[in-house]
C-alpha positions as CSV (number, residue, x, y, z in Angstrom):
1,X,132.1,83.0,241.1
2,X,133.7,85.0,244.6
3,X,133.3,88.3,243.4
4,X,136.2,90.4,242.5
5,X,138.5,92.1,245.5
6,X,139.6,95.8,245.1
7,X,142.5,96.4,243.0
8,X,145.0,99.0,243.9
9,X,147.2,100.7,241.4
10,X,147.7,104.3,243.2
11,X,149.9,105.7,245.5
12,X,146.5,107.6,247.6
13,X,144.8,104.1,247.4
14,X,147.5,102.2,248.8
15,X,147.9,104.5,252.1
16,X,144.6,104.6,252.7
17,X,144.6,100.7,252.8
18,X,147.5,101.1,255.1
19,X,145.8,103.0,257.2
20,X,142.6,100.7,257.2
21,X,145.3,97.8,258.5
22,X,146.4,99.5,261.1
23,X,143.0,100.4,262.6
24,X,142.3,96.6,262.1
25,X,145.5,95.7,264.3
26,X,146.4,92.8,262.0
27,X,146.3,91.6,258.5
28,X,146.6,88.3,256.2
29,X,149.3,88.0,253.1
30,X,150.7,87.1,250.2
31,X,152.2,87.8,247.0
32,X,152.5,86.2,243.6
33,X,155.6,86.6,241.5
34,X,157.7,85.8,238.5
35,X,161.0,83.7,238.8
36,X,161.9,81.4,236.0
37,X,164.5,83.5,234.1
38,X,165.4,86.5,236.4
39,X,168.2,86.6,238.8
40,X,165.3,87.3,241.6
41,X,161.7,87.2,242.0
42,X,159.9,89.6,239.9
43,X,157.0,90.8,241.8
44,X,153.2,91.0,240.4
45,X,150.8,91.3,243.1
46,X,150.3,91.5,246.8
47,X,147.3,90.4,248.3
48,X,146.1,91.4,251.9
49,X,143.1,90.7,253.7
50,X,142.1,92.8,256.7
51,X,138.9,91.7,259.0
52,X,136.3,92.8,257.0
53,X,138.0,92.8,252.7
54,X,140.4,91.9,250.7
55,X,142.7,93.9,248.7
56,X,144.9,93.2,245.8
57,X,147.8,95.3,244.9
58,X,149.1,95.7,241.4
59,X,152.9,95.7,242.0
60,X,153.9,96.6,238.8
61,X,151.7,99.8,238.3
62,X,152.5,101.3,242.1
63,X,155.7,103.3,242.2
64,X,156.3,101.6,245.2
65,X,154.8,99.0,248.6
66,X,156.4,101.7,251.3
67,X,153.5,102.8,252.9
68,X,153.2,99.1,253.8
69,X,156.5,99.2,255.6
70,X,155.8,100.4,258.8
71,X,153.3,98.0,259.2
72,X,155.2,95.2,258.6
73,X,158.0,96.6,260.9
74,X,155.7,97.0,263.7
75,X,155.6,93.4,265.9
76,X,152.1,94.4,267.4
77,X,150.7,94.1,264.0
78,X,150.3,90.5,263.6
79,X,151.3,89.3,260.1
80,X,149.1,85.4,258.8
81,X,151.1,84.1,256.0
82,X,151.0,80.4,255.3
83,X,153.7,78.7,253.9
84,X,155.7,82.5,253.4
85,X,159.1,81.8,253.0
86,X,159.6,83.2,249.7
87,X,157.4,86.4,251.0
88,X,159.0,87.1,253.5
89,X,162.4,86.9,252.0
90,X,160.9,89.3,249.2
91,X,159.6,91.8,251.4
92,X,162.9,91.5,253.7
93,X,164.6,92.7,250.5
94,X,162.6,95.1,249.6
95,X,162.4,96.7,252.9
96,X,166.0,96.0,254.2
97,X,164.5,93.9,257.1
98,X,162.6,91.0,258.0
99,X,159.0,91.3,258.5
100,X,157.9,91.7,262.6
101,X,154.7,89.9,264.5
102,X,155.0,87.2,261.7
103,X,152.2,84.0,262.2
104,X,152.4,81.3,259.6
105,X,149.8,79.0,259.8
106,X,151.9,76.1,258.2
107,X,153.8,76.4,261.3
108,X,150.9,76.3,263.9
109,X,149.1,73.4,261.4
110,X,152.0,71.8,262.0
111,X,151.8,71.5,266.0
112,X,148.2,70.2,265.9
113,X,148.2,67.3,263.8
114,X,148.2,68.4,260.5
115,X,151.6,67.3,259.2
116,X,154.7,69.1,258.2
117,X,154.1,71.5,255.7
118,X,150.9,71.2,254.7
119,X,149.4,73.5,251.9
120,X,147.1,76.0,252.2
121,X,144.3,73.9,250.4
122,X,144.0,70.8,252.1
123,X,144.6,72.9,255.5
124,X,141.3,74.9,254.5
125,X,139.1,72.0,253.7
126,X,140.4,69.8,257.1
127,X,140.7,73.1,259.3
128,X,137.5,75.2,258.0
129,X,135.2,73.0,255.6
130,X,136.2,75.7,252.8
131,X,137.3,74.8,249.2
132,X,139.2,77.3,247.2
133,X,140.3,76.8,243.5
134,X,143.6,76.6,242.1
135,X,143.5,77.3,238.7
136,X,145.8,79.9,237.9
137,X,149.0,79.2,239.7
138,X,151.2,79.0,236.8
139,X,149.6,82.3,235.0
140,X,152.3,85.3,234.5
141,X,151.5,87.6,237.3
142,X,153.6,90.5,235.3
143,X,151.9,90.7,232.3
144,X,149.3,93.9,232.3
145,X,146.1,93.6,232.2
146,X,145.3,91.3,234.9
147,X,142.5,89.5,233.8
148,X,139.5,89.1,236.6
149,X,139.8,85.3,237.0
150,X,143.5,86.1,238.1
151,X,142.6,88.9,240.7
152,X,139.5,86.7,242.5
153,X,142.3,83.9,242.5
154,X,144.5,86.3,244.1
155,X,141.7,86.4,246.8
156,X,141.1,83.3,247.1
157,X,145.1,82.7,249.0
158,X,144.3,85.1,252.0
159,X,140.6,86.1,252.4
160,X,140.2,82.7,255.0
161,X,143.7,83.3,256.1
162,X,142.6,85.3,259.6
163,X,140.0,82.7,260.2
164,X,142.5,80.0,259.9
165,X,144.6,81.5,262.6
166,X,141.9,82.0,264.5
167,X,141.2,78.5,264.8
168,X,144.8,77.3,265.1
169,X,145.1,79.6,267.5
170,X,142.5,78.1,269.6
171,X,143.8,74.5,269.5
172,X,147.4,75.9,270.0
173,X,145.7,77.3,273.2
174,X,143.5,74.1,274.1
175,X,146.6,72.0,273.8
176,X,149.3,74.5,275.7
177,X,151.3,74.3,272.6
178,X,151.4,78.4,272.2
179,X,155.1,78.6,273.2
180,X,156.4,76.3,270.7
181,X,154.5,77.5,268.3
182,X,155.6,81.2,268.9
183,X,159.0,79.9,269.5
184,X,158.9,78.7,265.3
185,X,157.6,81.9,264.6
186,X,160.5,84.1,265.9
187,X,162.9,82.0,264.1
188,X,161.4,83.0,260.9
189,X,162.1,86.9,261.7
190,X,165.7,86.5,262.2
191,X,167.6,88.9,260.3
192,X,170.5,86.0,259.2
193,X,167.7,83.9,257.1
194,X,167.7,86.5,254.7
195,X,171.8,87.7,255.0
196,X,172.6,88.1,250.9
197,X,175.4,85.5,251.1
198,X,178.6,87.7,249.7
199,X,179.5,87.3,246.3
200,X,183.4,85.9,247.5
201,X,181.6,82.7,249.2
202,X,179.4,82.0,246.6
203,X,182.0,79.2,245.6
204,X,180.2,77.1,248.4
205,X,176.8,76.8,247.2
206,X,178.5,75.6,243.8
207,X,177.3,71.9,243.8
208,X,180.8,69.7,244.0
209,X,182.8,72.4,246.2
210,X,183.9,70.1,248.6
211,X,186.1,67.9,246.9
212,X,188.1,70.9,245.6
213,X,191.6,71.4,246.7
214,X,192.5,75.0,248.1
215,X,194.2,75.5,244.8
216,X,191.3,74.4,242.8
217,X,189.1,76.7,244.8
218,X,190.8,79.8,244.6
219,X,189.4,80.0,240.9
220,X,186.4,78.6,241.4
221,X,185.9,81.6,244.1
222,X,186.8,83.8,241.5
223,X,184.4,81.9,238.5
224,X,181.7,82.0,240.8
225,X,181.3,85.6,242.1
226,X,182.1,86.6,238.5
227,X,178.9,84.5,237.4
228,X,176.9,86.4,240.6
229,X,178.0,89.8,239.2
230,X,177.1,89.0,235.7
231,X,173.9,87.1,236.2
232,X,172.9,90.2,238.2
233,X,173.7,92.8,236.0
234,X,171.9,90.7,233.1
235,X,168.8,89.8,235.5
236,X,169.1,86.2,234.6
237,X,169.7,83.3,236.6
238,X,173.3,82.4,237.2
239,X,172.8,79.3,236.0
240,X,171.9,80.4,232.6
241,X,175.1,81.5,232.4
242,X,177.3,78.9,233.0
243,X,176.2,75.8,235.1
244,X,177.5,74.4,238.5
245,X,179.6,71.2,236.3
246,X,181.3,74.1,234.4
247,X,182.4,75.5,236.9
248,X,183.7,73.0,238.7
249,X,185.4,71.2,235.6
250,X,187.1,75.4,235.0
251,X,188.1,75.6,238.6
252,X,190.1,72.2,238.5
253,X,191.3,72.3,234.8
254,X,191.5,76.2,234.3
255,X,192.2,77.5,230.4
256,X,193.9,80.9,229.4
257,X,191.9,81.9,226.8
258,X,188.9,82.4,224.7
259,X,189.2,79.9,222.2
260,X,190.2,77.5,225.1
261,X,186.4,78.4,226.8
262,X,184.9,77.3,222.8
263,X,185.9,73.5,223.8
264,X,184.5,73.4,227.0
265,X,181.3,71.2,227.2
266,X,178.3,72.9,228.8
267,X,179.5,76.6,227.5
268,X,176.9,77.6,224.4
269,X,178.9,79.9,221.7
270,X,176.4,82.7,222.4
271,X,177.8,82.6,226.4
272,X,181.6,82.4,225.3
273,X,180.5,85.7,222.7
274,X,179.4,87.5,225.5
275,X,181.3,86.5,228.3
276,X,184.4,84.9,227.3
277,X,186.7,87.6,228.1
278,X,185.6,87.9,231.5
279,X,185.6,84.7,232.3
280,X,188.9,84.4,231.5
281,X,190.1,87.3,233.2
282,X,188.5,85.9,236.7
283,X,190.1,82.3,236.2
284,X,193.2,84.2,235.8
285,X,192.3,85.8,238.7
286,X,191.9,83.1,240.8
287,X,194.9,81.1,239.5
288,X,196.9,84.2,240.3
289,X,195.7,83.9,244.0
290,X,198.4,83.5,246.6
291,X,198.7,80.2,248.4
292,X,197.9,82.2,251.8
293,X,194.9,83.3,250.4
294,X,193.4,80.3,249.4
295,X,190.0,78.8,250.8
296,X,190.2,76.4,253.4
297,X,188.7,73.2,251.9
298,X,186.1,71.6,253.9
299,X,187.7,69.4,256.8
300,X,188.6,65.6,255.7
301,X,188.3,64.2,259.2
302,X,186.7,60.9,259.4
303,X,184.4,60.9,262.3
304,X,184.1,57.2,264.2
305,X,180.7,55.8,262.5
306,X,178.0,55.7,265.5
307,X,177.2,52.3,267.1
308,X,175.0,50.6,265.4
309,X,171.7,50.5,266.3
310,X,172.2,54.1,268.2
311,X,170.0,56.1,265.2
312,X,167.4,53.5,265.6
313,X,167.1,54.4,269.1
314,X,167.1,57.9,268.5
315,X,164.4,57.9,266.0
316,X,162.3,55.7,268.1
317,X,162.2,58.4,270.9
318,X,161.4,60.8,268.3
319,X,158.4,59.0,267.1
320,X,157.4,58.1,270.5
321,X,157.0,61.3,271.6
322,X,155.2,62.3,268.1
323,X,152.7,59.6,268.7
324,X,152.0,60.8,272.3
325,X,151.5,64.7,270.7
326,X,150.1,63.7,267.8
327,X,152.7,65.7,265.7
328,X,154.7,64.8,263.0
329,X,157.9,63.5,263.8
330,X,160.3,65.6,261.5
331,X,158.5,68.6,263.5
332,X,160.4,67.9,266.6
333,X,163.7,66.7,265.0
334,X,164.8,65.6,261.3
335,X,166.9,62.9,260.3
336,X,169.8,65.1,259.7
337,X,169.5,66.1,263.6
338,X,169.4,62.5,264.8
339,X,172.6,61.1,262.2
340,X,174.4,63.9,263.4
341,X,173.6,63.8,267.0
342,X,174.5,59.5,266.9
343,X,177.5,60.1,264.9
344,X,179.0,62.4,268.0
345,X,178.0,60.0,270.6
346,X,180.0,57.8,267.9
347,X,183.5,59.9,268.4
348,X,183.6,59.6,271.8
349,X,180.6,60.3,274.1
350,X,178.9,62.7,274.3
351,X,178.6,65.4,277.5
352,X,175.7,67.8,276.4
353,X,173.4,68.2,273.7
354,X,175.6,70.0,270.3
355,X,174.5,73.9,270.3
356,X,174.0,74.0,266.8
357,X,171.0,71.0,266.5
358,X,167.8,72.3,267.4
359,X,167.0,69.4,269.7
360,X,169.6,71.5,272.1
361,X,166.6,74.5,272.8
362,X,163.9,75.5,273.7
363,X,160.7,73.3,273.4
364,X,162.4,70.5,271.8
365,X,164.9,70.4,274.2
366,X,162.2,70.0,277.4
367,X,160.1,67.7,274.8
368,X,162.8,64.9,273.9
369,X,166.4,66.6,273.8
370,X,167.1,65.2,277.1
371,X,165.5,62.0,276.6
372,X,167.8,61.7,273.2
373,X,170.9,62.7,275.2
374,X,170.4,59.8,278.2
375,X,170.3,57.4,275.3
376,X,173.5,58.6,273.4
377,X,175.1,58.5,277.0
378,X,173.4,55.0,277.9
379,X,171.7,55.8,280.9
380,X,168.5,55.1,279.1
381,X,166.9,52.1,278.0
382,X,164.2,51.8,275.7
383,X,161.2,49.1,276.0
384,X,157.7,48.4,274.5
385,X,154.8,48.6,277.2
386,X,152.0,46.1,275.5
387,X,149.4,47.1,278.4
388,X,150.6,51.3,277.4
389,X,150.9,50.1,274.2
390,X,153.5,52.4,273.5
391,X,157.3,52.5,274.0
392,X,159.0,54.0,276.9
393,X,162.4,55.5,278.1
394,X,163.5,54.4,281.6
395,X,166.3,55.1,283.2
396,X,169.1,52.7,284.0
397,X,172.2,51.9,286.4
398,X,175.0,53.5,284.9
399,X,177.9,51.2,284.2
400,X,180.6,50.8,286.7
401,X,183.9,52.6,285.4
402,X,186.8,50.0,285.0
């Protein structure tokens, strides 16, 4: 068994690991966490690995992870993480701003071959030769004591993590594939992936919102931040409160009073004892709303459907050019990117590349934006090479304007 990392649980212990990081110039991390029941992730432990140990932090006995902060803020302190979404949205929290000089190796895995989104585990054994055990991913990282099993599994997450990069980065370099990669890695430090979205628009991640009149979605607006404001001050998940279908079925067929809410399906008594005269109040509340404050529902237009064939087409350029750089083809652009970029071409031509796909910048752009825009335009044809063996774009005559 990998013997036991050091386990920090003072305030003196935890700067002095800070300051071994900094003299290190980088450092590997993770966290584990808590998040069935709460209204946000309850953290247990942060693990960091520096170039020569491995330290785990007890979350819940230090008063607090600021001497950690100005590490993390500092972008010539490079930051391995792989797969750290939800750690870097924690930490983001936490410190009031994203995390700087951030390297995910799910990212770089993912420009050499490996597939999109590969874990951690099978990156190891292809990238490294290393095994690590997962045993203890569904333990409760809250409860005290940690038991040692749970602290060398800890470990186990980020003590390979700088020798992972390290050997990324090396094939990134050997295949002049640094740029994109760093490119990804920006875009994950953006302050807007980790905007709070405010309580009045939480009406739109409500599953159903769309088909919703202005009317009808005054109250849900109303329902719906109520059930943010609630589930927050409770520290439970919104959900717990009152589900999406409620919410939906309240905002189009609104009631006036308590013992309306008792025969509403998907509303438990114990809710309705707690809650019912609050809920009331903001259904009142948003049928109260006046007309010229009412959300603007989602627009109704019916786009032309694309030419048939034209998504075909698009994909095929898209996997062409993931053969050729042995990437995965949802990498360079997914299939949401490719209906939406066909169904434009669909509504009347299309002049450049839309600003809000990806395919419109940077690497993906040079790599096969272009490509995909000379096809939408037809003034590229695509054909099978059986000496190449592979399929090629060529350009052709454009057509004479009657």
């Amino acid at each position: 068994m990998p013997e036991a990392p050091r386990l920090i649980t003072t305030a003196d212990d935890l700067q002095a690991l800070a300051e071994q990081v900094r003299a290190g110039g980088r450092l590997a991390l993770d966290t584990e966490f808590v998040w069935e029941r709460t209204y946000g992730p309850t953290l247990g432990v942060v693990q960091i690995a520096t170039e020569g140990a491995v330290a785990v932090l007890d979350a819940i006995a230090l008063p607090n992870l600021e001497p950690l902060f100005p590490l993390l803020r500092d972008p010539a302190i490079p930051v391995v993480l792989h797969g750290g979404g939800q750690d870097l949205e924690i930490f983001a929290q936490l410190m009031g701003e994203p995390i700087r000089g951030v390297v995910d190796t799910q990212v770089s895995a993912a420009f050499l071959g490996y597939g999109l989104q590969i874990g951690l585990l099978p990156l190891l054994e292809r990238a490294l030769k290393v095994r690590i055990r997962k045993d203890q991913t569904y333990t409760d990282w809250v409860r005290r004591p940690l038991k040692p099993e749970q602290v060398i599994y800890a470990r186990e997450d980020v003590v390979h993590l700088l020798a992972l990069h390290d050997k990324l980065q090396r094939g990134l370099h050997e295949r002049g594939r640094v740029e994109w990669a760093t490119e990804e890695m920006r875009d994950l430090e953006n302050p807007e992936r980790f905007a709070p979205l405010p309580d009045e628009e939480r009406y739109q991640a409500v599953k159903g919102w769309q088909r919703l009149g202005g009317k009808e979605l005054a109250v849900l607006r109303a329902i719906a931040a109520w059930r943010e404001q609630a589930a927050r001050r409770a520290n439970i998940r919104p959900g717990f409160i009152a589900n999406d279908v409620v919410l939906t079925s309240l905002a189009a067929r609104p009631v006036a009073s308590v013992e309306e809410l008792r025969g509403v399906r998907g509303l438990s008594p114990g809710t309705v004892d707690r809650h019912g005269r609050a809920l009331v109040a903001a259904i009142k509340e948003g049928v109260a709303c006046p007309k010229e404050r009412w959300p603007e529902p989602p627009g109704r237009t019916r786009r032309q459907s694309p030419p048939t064939g034209l998504g075909a087409l698009l994909r095929a350029a898209v996997q062409t050019v993931a053969d050729r750089e042995e990437i995965a083809p949802e990498v360079i652009a997914g299939t949401r990117d490719i209906e939406a970029l066909a169904g434009r071409a669909g509504s009347g031509g299309l002049v450049e590349l839309p600003e809000d796909l990806p395919i419109a910048h940077g690497w993906r752009r040079k790599l096969v934006g272009e490509t995909m825009l000379a096809i939408a335009r037809g003034e590229t044809a695509m054909r099978y090479d059986p000496v190449k063996r592979e399929v090629l774009g060529e350009p052709v005559e454009a057509p004479a304007k009657r």
